[in-house]
C-alpha positions in Angstrom: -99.2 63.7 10.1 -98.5 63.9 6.6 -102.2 62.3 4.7 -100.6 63.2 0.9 -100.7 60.1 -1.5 -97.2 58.8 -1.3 -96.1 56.7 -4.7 -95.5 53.0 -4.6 -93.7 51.4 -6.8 -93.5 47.9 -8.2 -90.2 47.3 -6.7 -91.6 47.5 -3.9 -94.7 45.5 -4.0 -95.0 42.8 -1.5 -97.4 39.5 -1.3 -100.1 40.1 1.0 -99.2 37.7 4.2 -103.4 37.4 4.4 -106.5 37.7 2.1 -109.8 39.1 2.9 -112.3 36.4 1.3 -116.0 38.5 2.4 -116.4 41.7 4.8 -120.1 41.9 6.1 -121.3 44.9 7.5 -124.2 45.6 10.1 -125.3 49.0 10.6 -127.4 50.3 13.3 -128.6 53.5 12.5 -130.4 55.4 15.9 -130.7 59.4 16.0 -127.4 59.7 18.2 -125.6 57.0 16.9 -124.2 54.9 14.6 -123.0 51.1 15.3 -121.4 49.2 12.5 -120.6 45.3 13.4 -118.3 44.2 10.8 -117.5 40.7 10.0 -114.2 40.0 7.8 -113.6 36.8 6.5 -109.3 36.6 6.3 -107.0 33.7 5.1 -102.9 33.2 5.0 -102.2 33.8 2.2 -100.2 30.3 0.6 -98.2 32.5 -2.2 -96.7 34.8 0.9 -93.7 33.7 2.4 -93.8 36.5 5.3 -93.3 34.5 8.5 -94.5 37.9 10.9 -97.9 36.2 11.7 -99.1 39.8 12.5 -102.3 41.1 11.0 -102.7 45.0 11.3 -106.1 46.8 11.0 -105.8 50.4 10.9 -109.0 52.4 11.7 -109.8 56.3 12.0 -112.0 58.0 14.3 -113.1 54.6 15.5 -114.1 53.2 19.1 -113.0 49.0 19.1 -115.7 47.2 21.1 -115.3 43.6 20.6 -112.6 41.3 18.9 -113.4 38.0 18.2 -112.0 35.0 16.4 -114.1 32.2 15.2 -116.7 33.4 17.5 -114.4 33.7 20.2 -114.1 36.7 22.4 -110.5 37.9 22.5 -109.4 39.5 26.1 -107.8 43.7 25.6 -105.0 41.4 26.7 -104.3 39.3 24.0 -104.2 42.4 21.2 -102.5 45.3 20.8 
């Protein structure tokens, strides 16, 4: 895995297909561990014209315990 900054160019630029309005974080700090809820507020974007109705988050060195949407549990099914 190569982590060197890699240039981006204008050309290249792309509209965000989704906006982050407000991120929340919770943190729960105990002697052993550490759990962060996180909240993230994201929109469509109405200037993108993607049509992949994907949204990727990428996270290191991180264990996933719950997905929701609108307060809604999503199944290990349902996401990739």
């Amino acid at each position: 895995m190569n982590d060197s900054p890699q240039t981006i160019y204008l050309k290249d630029y792309q509209v965000p297909e989704y906006l982050i309005e407000a991120v929340d974080l919770f943190f729960r700090l105990d002697e052993d561990l550490t759990l962060v809820t996180t909240e993230i507020q994201i929109v469509k974007n109405p200037k993108s014209t993607a049509q992949t109705h994907c949204l990727q988050l990428v996270g290191k060195d991180l264990k996933l315990l719950e997905l929701a949407i609108n307060q809604t549990k999503v199944s290990e099914d349902q996401y990739e």
